[in-house]
C-alpha positions in Angstrom: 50.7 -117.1 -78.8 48.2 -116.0 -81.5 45.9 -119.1 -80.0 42.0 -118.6 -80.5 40.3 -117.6 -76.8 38.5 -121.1 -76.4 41.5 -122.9 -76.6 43.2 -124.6 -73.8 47.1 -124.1 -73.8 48.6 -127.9 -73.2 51.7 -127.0 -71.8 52.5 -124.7 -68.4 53.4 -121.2 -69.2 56.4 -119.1 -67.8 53.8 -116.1 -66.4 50.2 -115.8 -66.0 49.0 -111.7 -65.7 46.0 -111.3 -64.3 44.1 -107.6 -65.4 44.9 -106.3 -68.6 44.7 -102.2 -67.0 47.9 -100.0 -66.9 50.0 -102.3 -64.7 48.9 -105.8 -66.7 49.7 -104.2 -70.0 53.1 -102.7 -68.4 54.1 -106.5 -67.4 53.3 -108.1 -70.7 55.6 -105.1 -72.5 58.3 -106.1 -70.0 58.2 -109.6 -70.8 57.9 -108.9 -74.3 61.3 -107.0 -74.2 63.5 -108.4 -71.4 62.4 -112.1 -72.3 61.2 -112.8 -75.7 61.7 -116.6 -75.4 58.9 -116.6 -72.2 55.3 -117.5 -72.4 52.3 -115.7 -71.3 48.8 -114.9 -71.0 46.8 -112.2 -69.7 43.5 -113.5 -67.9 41.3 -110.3 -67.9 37.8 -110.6 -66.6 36.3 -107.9 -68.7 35.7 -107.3 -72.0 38.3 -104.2 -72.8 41.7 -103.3 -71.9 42.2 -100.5 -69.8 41.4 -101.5 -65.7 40.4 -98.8 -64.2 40.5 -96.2 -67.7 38.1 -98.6 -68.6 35.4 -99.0 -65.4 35.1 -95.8 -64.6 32.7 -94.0 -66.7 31.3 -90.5 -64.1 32.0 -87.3 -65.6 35.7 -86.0 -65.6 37.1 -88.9 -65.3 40.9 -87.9 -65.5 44.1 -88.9 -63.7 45.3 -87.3 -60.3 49.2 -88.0 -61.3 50.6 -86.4 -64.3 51.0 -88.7 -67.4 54.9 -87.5 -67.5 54.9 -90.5 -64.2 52.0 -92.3 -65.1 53.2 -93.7 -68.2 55.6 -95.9 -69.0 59.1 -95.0 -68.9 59.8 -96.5 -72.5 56.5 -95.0 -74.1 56.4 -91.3 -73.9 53.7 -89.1 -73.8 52.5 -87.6 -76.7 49.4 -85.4 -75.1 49.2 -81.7 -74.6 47.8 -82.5 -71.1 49.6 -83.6 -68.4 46.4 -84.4 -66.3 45.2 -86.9 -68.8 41.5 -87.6 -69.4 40.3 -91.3 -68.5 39.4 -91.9 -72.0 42.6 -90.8 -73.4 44.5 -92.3 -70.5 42.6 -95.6 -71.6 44.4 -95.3 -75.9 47.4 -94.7 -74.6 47.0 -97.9 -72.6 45.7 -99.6 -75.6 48.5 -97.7 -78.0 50.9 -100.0 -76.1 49.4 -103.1 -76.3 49.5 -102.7 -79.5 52.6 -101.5 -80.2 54.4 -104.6 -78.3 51.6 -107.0 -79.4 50.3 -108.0 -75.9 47.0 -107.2 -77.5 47.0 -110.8 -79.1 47.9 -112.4 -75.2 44.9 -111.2 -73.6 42.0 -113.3 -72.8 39.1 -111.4 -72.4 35.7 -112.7 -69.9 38.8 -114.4 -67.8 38.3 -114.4 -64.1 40.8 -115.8 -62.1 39.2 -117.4 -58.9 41.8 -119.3 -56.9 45.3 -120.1 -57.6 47.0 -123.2 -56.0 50.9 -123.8 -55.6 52.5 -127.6 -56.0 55.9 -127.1 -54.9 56.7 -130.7 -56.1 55.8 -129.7 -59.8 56.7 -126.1 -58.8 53.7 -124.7 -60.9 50.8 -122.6 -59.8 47.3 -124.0 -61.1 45.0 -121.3 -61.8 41.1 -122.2 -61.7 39.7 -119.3 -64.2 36.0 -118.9 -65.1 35.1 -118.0 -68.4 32.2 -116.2 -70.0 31.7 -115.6 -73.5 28.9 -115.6 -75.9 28.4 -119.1 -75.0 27.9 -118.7 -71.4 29.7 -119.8 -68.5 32.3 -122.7 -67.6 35.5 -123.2 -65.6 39.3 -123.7 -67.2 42.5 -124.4 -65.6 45.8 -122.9 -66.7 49.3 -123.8 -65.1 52.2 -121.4 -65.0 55.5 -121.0 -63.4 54.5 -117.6 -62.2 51.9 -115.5 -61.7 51.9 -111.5 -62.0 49.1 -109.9 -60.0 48.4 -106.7 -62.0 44.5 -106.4 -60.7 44.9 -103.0 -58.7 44.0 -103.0 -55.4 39.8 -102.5 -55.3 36.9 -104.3 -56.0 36.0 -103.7 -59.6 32.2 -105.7 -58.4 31.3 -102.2 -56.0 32.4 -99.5 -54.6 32.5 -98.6 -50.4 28.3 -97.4 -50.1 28.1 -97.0 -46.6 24.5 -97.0 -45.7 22.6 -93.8 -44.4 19.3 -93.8 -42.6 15.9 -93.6 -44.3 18.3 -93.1 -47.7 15.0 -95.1 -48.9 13.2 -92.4 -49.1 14.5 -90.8 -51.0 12.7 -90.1 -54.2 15.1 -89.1 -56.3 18.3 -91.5 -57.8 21.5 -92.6 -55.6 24.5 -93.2 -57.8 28.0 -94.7 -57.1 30.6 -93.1 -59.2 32.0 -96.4 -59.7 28.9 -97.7 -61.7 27.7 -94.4 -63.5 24.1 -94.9 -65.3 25.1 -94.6 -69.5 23.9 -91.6 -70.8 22.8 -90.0 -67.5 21.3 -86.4 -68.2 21.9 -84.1 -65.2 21.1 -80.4 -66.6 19.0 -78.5 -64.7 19.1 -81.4 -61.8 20.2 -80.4 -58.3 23.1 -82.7 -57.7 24.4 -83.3 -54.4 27.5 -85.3 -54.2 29.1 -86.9 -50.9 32.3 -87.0 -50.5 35.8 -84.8 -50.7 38.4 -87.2 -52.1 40.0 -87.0 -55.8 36.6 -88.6 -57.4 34.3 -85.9 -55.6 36.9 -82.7 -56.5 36.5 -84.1 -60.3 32.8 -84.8 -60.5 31.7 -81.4 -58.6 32.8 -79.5 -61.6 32.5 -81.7 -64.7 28.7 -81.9 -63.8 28.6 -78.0 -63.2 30.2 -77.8 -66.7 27.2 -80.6 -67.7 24.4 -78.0 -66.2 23.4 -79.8 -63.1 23.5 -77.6 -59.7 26.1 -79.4 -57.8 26.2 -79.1 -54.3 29.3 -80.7 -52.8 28.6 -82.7 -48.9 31.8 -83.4 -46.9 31.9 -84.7 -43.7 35.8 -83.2 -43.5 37.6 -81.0 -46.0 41.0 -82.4 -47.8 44.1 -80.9 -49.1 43.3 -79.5 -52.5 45.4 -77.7 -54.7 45.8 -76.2 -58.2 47.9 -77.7 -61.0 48.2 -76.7 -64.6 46.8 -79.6 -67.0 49.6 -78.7 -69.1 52.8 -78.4 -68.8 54.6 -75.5 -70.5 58.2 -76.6 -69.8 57.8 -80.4 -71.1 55.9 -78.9 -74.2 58.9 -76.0 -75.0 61.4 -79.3 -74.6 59.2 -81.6 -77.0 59.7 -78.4 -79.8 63.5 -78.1 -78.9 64.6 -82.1 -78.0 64.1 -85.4 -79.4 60.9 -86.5 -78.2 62.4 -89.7 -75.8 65.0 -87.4 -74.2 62.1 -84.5 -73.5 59.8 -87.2 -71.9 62.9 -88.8 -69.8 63.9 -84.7 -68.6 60.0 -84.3 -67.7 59.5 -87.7 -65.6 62.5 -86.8 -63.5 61.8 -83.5 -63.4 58.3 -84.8 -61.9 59.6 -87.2 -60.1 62.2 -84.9 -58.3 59.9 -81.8 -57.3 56.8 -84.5 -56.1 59.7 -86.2 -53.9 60.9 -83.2 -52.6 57.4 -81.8 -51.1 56.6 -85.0 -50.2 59.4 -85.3 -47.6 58.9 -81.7 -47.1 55.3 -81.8 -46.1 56.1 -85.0 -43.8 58.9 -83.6 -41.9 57.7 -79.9 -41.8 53.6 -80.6 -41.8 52.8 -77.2 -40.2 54.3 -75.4 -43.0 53.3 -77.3 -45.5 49.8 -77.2 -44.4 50.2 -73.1 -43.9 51.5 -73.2 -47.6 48.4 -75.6 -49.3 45.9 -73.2 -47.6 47.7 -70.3 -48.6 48.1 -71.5 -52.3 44.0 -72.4 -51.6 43.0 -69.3 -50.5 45.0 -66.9 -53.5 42.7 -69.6 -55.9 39.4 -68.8 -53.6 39.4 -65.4 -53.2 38.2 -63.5 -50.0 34.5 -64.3 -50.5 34.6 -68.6 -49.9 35.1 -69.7 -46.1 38.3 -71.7 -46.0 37.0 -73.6 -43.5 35.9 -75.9 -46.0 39.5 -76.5 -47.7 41.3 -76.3 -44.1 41.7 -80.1 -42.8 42.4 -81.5 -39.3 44.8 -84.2 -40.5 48.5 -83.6 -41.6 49.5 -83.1 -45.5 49.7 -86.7 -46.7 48.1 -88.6 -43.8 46.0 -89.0 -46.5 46.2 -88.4 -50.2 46.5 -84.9 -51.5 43.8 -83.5 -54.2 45.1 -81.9 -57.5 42.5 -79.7 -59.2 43.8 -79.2 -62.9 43.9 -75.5 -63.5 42.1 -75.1 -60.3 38.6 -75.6 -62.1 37.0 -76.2 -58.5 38.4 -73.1 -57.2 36.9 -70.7 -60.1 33.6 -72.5 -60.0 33.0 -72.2 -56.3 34.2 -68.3 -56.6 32.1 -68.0 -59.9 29.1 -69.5 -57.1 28.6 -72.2 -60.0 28.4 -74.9 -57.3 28.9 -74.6 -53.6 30.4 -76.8 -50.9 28.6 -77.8 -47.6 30.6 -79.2 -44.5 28.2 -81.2 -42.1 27.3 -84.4 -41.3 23.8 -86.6 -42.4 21.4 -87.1 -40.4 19.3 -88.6 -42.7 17.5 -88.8 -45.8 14.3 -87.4 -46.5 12.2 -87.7 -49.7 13.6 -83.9 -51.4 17.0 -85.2 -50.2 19.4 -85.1 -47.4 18.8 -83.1 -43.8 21.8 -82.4 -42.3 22.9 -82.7 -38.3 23.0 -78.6 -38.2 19.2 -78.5 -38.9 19.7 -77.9 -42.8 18.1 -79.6 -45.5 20.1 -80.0 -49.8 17.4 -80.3 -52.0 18.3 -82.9 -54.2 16.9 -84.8 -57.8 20.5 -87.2 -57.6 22.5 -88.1 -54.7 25.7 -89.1 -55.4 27.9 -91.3 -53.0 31.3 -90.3 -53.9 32.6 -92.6 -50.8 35.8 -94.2 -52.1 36.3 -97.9 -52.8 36.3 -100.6 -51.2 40.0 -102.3 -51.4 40.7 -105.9 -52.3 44.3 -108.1 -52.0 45.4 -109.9 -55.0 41.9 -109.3 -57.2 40.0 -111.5 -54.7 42.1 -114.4 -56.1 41.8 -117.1 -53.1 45.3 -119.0 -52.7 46.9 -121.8 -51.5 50.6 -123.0 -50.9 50.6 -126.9 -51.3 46.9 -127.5 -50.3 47.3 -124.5 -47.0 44.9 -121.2 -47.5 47.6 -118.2 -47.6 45.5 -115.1 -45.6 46.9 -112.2 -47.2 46.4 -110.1 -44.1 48.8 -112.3 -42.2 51.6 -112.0 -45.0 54.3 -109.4 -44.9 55.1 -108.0 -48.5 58.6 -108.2 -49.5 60.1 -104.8 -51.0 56.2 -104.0 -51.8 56.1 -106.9 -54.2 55.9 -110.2 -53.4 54.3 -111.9 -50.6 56.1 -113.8 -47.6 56.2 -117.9 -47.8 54.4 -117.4 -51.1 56.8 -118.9 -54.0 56.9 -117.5 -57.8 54.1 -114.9 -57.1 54.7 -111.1 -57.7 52.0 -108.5 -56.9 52.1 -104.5 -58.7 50.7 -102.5 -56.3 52.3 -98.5 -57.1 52.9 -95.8 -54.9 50.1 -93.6 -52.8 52.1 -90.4 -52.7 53.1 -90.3 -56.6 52.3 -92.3 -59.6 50.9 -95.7 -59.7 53.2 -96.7 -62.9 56.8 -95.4 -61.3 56.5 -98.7 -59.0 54.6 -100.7 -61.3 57.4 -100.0 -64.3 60.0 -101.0 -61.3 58.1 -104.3 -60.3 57.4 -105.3 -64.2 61.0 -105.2 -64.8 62.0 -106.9 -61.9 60.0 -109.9 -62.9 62.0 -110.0 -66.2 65.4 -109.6 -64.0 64.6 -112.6 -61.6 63.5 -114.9 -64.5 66.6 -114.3 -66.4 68.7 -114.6 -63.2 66.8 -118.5 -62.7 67.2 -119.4 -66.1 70.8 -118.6 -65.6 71.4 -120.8 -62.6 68.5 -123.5 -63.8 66.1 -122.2 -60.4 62.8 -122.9 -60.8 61.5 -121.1 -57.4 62.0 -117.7 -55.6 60.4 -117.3 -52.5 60.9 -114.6 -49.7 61.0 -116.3 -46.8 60.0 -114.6 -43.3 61.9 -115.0 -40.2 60.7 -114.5 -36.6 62.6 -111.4 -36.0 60.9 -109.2 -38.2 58.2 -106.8 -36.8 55.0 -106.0 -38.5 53.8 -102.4 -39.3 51.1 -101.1 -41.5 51.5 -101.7 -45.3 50.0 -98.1 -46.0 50.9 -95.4 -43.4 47.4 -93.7 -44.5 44.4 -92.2 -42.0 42.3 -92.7 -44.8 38.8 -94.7 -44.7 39.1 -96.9 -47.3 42.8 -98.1 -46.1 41.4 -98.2 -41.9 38.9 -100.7 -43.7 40.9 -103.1 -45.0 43.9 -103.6 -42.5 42.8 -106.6 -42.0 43.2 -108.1 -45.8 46.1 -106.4 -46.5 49.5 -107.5 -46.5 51.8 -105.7 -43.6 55.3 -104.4 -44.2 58.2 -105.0 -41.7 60.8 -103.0 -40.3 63.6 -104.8 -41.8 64.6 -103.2 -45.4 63.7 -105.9 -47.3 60.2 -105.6 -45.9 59.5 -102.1 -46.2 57.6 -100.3 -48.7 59.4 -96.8 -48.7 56.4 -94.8 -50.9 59.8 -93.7 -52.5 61.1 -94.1 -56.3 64.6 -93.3 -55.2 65.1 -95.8 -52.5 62.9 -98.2 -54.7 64.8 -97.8 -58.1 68.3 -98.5 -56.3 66.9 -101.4 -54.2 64.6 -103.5 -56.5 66.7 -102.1 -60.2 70.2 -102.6 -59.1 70.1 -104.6 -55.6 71.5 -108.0 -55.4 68.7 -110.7 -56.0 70.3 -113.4 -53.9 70.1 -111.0 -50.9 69.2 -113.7 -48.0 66.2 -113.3 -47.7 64.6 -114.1 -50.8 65.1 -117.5 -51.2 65.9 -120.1 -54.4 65.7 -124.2 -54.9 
């Protein structure tokens, strides 16, 4: 597998992976360990490993999940901080490609475009374009199975809603997602739309840069404080071998984010008391809380974590300031606001979430029929219904990405062993009419509301349900039978 780029491979291969980011690289390290003997490439369509450690380039750029759950169970980590830094988030990624040689597997300026399934030859044929130094051209590539390891957004743009007379403006308008290189903000007046995880990161790495940062939210979120390091995992790395302190963290991790997850969804009045409360103590008596006090439940949509509370000391330090209102519309010194008001502004930045994809964008088809993802149900948050040899990573939205994705990699590596054993050469989940469809992410967010219609549904039968849980997940998917009736074999 140590093939030059250019070259085509003659013979089908066992897996194709498409992204080389956390969960592409996770796969590959599965494979590599659970089935040496398999073949497999990873079709990237950039030019650099790391996915989203890699696109995202605005200021702060760190993780919202602690690295103790968002790396990989068989690689600790070896950081001080538990809320990682995108660039250091992005070594660690590349650390491990190394380390199990999926590094040499990866096929960089890869796009996967459609994917086809022959159930005669039982092989998927995957139309890729390619574009190097010598332009652009289109490949095939046939494999057994594919591994959808793209993430679950467009990596072309992010949502940019649009607001009236935005043009003008006379200043610059800047998506997070594609961050001008070198951008200089000190001394700017920065306003920056938006109160998700990317706005409560931004607002104070560009107040650390200089700039005068004015945060714009239509409606407040959860936000709380968390240490970016973690004393007890770093008092176990001195006294423990470094494997067993990382295992005792992630569990330790996983255990207390479990247990105020259920809390907050079974008890959401006092977990919301408690989040404002634990706001407030960080806030001080002179901030108006009615800027951190939402009108949705804890974990209708996702909760904020602000690493050492950096938002909270800057806002009381009146280093930046936050602003709750609606536009009205942009003027030419910035934005005037529905209560009369106007923010002064040099750079506008539309921090307004993504805009969510199924399966990369890859089109498919099952024996010459167009599969529409929307209209699938996902089976035990991994594969699709009627959709043979295809597994998708998509991780949890109330804890770490990788805890699912490390769960789904493996499973991969289970089920081919399992065929080989019994000489199958196709798994397939196959619906049946009794099973119900509900929404694939229980969120109230934007950016899910938008794309209900692309994205796969769960059912309420418990092969069909995503459970957002890593306790109900590892016993189902690690240790439940795979010849359970409902995924099917020939």
């Amino acid at each position: 597998m140590h093939q030059q780029q250019e070259q085509f491979q003659p013979t089908p291969l066992d897996v194709i992976i498409i992204g080389a980011g956390l969960s592409g690289i996770g796969m590959a390290r599965a494979l590599t360990r659970r089935c040496p003997d398999k073949r497999y490439l990873i079709l990237e369509r950039r030019h650099a490993i790391g996915g989203t450690w890699d696109l995202f380039r605005y200021p702060g750029i760190r993780s919202d999940s602690d690295m103790y759950t968002l790396g990989y169970a068989d690689k600790p980590w070896t950081g001080r901080k538990a809320i990682a830094d995108g660039p250091d988030i992005k070594r660690y990624i590349e650390e491990a490609a190394e380390e199990s040689g999926a590094v040499h597997n990866i096929r960089y300026g890869h796009r996967v475009l459609s994917a086809s399934w022959d159930s005669e030859q039982a092989l998927w044929t995957v139309r890729v374009q390619i574009t190097d130094g010598t332009g652009q051209r289109e490949e095939q590539l046939q494999a057994r199975f594919i591994a959808s390891c793209s993430g679950y957004y467009s990596y072309d743009e992010g949502y940019r809603p649009g607001f009236p007379d935005e043009a003008s403006f006379a200043g610059q308008i800047i998506h997070p997602q594609a961050w001008p290189e070198g951008l200089d903000c000190r001394g700017k007046r920065v306003v920056v739309i938006g109160s998700g995880a990317t706005a409560v990161t931004l607002v104070p790495a560009l107040a650390r840069e200089g700039a005068h940062v004015t945060m714009l939210q239509r409606s407040p979120s959860y936000v709380f404080a968390r240490p970016q390091v973690d004393r007890l995992a770093q008092g176990m790395q001195k006294w423990l071998p470094l494997p067993l302190a990382y295992h005792l963290t992630r569990w330790k991790n996983v255990l207390l984010g479990s247990f105020f997850y259920r809390r907050a969804r079974s008890r959401p009045e006092e977990a919301s008391r408690y989040l404002l409360q634990l706001a407030q103590r960080q806030l001080g008596p002179d901030v108006d809380m009615r800027h951190f006090t939402p009108d949705y439940k804890p974990w209708d949509q996702r909760v904020c974590a602000v690493p050492d509370g950096d938002l909270f000391h800057m806002l009381r330090a009146r280093q930046l300031e936050v602003v709750t209102d609606t536009i009205e519309r942009f003027t030419p010194a910035g934005i005037q606001l529905s209560s009369g008001a106007e923010l002064e502004a040099d750079i506008i930045v539309t921090a307004t979430g993504l805009k969510l994809t199924a399966l990369g964008e890859v089109r498919l088809e099952v024996d010459g029929q167009p599969v529409n993802t929307g209209e699938c149900l996902t089976y035990k948050g991994m594969m699709l219904s009627d959709v043979p040899n295809l597994i998708q990573v998509f991780g949890y939205t109330n804890a770490s990405w990788t805890l699912k994705a490390d769960l789904t990699c493996n499973y991969l590596a289970r089920l081919l062993r399992y065929m080989d054993r019994r000489g199958l050469r196709v798994a397939v989940a196959r619906r049946t009419p009794d099973v119900q469809e509900q929404p694939f992410i229980d969120f109230t967010s934007g950016y899910v509301q938008r794309a209900a219609d692309i994205l796969p549904k769960q059912g309420d039968q418990p092969a069909w349900r995503v459970h957002q849980s890593y306790l109900k997940d590892k016993l189902m998917i690690q240790y439940g039978e795979l010849d359970d009736g409902v995924l099917r074999f020939q």
